[in-house]
C-alpha positions as CSV (number, residue, x, y, z in Angstrom):
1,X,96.0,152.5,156.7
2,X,92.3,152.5,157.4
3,X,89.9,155.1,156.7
4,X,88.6,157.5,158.8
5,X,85.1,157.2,160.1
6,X,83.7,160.6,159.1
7,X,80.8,161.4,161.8
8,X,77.8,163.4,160.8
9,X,77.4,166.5,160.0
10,X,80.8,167.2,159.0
11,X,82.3,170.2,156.9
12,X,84.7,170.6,153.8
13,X,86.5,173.5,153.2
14,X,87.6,173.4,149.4
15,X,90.0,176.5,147.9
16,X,90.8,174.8,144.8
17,X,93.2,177.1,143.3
18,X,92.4,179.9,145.0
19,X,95.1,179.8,147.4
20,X,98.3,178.2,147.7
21,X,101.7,178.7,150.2
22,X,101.0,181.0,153.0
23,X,97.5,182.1,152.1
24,X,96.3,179.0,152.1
25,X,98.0,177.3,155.5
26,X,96.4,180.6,157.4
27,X,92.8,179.4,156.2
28,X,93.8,175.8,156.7
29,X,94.9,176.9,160.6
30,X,91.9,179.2,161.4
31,X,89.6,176.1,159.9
32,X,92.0,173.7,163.0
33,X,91.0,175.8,165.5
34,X,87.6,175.6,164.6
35,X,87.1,171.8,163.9
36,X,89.2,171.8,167.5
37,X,86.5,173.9,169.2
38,X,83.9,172.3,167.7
39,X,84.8,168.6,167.2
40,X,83.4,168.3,163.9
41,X,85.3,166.1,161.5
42,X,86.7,168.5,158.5
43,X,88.3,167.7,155.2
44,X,90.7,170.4,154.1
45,X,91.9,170.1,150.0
46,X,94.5,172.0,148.8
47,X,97.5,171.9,146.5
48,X,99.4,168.7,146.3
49,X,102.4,170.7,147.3
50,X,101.0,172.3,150.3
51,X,99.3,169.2,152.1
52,X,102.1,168.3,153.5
53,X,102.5,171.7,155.6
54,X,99.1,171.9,156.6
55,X,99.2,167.9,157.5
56,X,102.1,169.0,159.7
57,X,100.6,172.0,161.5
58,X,97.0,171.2,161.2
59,X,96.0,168.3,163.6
60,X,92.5,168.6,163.4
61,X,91.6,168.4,159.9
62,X,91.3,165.6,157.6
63,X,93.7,166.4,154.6
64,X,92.4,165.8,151.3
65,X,93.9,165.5,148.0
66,X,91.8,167.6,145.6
67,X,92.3,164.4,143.1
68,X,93.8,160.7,142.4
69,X,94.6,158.4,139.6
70,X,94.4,154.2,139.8
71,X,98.1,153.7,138.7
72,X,100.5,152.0,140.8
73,X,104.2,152.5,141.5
74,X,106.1,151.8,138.5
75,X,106.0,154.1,135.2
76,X,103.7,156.8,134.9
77,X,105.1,160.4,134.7
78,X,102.9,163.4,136.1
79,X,100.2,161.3,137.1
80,X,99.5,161.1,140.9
81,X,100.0,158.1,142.9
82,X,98.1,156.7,145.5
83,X,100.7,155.2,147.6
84,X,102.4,158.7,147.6
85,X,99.3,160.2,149.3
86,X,98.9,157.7,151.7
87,X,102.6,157.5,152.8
88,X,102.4,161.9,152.9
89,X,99.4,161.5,155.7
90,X,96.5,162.1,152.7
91,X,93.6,160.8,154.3
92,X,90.5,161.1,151.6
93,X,90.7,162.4,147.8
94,X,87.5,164.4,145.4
95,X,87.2,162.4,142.4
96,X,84.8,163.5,139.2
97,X,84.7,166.7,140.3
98,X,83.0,168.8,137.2
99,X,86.1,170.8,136.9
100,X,88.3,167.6,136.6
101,X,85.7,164.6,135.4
102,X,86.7,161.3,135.5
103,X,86.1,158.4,132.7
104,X,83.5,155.6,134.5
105,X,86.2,153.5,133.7
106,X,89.0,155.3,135.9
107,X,86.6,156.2,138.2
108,X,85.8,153.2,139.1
109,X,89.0,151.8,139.3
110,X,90.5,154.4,141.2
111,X,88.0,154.4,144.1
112,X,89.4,150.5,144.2
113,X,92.6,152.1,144.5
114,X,91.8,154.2,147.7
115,X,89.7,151.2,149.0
116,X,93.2,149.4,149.3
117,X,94.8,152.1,150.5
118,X,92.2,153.6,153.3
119,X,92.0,156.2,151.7
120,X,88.5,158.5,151.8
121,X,86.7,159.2,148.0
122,X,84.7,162.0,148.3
123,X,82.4,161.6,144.2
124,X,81.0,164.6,142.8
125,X,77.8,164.2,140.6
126,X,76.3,167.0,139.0
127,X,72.4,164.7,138.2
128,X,70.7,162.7,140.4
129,X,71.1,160.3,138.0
130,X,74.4,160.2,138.0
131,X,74.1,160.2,141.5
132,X,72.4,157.0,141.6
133,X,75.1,155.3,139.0
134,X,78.4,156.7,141.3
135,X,76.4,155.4,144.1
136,X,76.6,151.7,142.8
137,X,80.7,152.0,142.8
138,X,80.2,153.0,146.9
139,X,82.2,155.8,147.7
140,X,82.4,156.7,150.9
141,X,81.1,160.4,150.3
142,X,79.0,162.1,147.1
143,X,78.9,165.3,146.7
144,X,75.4,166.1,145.2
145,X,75.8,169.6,143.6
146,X,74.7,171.0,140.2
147,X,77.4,172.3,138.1
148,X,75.3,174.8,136.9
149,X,75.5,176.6,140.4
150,X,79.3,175.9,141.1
151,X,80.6,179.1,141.8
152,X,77.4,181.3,141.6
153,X,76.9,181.8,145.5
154,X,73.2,180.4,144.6
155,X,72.2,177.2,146.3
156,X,69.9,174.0,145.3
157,X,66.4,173.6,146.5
158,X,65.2,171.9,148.9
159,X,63.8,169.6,146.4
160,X,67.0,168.6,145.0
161,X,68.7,168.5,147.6
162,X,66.4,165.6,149.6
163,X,65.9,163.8,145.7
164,X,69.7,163.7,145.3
165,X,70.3,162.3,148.8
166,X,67.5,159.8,148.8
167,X,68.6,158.6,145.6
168,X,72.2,158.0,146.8
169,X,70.9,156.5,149.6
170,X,68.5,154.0,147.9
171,X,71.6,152.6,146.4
172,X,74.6,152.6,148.9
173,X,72.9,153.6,152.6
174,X,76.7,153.5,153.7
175,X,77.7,156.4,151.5
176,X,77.1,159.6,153.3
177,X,75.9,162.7,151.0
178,X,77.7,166.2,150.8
179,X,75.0,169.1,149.3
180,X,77.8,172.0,148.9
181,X,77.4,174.0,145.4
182,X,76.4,177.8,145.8
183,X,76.7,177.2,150.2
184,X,78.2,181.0,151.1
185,X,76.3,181.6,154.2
186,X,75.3,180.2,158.0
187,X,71.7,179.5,156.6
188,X,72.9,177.7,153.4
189,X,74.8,175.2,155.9
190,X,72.0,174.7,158.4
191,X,69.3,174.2,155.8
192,X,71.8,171.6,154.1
193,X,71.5,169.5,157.2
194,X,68.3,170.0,157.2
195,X,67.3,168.9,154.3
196,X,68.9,165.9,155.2
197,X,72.6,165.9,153.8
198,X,75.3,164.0,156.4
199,X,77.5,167.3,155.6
200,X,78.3,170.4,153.6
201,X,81.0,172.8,152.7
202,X,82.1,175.9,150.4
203,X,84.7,177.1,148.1
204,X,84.1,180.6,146.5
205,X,81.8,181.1,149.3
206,X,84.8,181.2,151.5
207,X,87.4,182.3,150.1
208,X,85.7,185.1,148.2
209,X,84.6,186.4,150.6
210,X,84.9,189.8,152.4
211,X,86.4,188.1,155.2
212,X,86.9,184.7,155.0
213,X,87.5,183.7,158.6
214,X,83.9,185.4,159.7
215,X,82.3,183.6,157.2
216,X,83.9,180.0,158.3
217,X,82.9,181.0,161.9
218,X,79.1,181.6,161.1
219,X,79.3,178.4,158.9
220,X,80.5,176.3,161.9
221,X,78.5,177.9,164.3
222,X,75.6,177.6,162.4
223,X,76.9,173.7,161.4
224,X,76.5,173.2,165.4
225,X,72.8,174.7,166.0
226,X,72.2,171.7,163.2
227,X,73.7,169.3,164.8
228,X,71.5,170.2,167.6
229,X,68.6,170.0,165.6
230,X,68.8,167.4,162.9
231,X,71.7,165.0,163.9
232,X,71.1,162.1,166.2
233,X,74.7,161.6,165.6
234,X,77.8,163.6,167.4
């Protein structure tokens, strides 16, 4: 299988566990229709157990396994295989997310794994120092975010925000940069872009909010004036 070719800016939508079954294939369906009307490449996470509907009814996102493991076929009991992913329709995986870390160790050999299997890593680093060392395994996305502002609807400076990507940057140029902890609003995800990230995305701002499918519309609309403004790219 061979990776998709995200294109910049592009957009994550990330409920976690949040939502699941029905709740969760209505988001994922209101986020098609957008990524349809705006042709912006979108990675949609979600439950192992629901990827598989939204892959199915969802044409227009990229669907994303909210995490992987290096093993291969063979023994392994409640671990999560590769090869099971890619033969679902999983296109990319998060790894190292704060809520889920990864040993350096696995992490490294698991985005070796997906490199074999064309499947997208999507890194999370919480320092721009760790930032720099993830950078040196070349994922195909980091996610620069501060743990300290996961979930708090507050966003990082602009400050951090061009440091982190720089710093990425310096190290693998390939690797395209996602600036997405505390993003809950139209403004957080145009001044993302313009502060230089290739994309952005939300979680609690989404799907805690008074009504989610608003807030995704402002997000993408305001994702498209930045396009416009920042993004030599289409």
């Amino acid at each position: 299988m061979e990776k998709v070719q995200l294109r910049t800016p592009f957009f994550v939508v990330n409920p976690k566990s949040y939502l699941y079954g029905e709740e969760i294939l209505k988001l994922a369906k209101h986020t098609d229709q957008l990524a349809e009307k705006y042709d912006f490449d979108v990675l949609f996470t979600a439950q192992l157990i629901d990827l598989p509907r939204i892959i199915a009814e969802c044409p227009h996102l990229i669907p994303c396994a909210q995490n992987m493991e290096s093993l291969k076929p063979g023994r392994g009991m409640g671990h999560i295989l590769p090869e099971a992913l890619a033969a679902a329709g999983v296109k990319a995986t998060f790894l190292n997310h704060a809520e889920n870390p990864a040993t350096a160790h696995e992490l490294a050999a698991t985005i070796a794994r997906a490199n074999e299997l064309g499947i997208l890593t999507v890194v999370c680093a919480d320092s721009v120092e760790e930032g720099e060392w993830i950078a040196g395994l070349k994922p195909d996305v980091m996610v620069c975010e501060l743990t300290s502002l996961i979930g708090t609807g507050q966003v990082a400076g602009e400050d951090y925000m061009r440091g982190s990507t720089e710093a990425v940057k310096r190290v693998s140029p390939s690797t395209k940069v996602l600036q997405a902890a505390g993003i809950s609003t139209g403004q957080n995800v145009y001044d993302a872009i313009k502060y230089g990230a290739d994309g952005t995305g939300g979680t609690s701002g989404i799907v805690a909010a008074a009504d989610p499918f608003a807030t995704l519309d402002e997000m993408f609309e305001a994702l498209d004036r930045a396009r416009t403004d920042f993004c030599k790219e289409a």
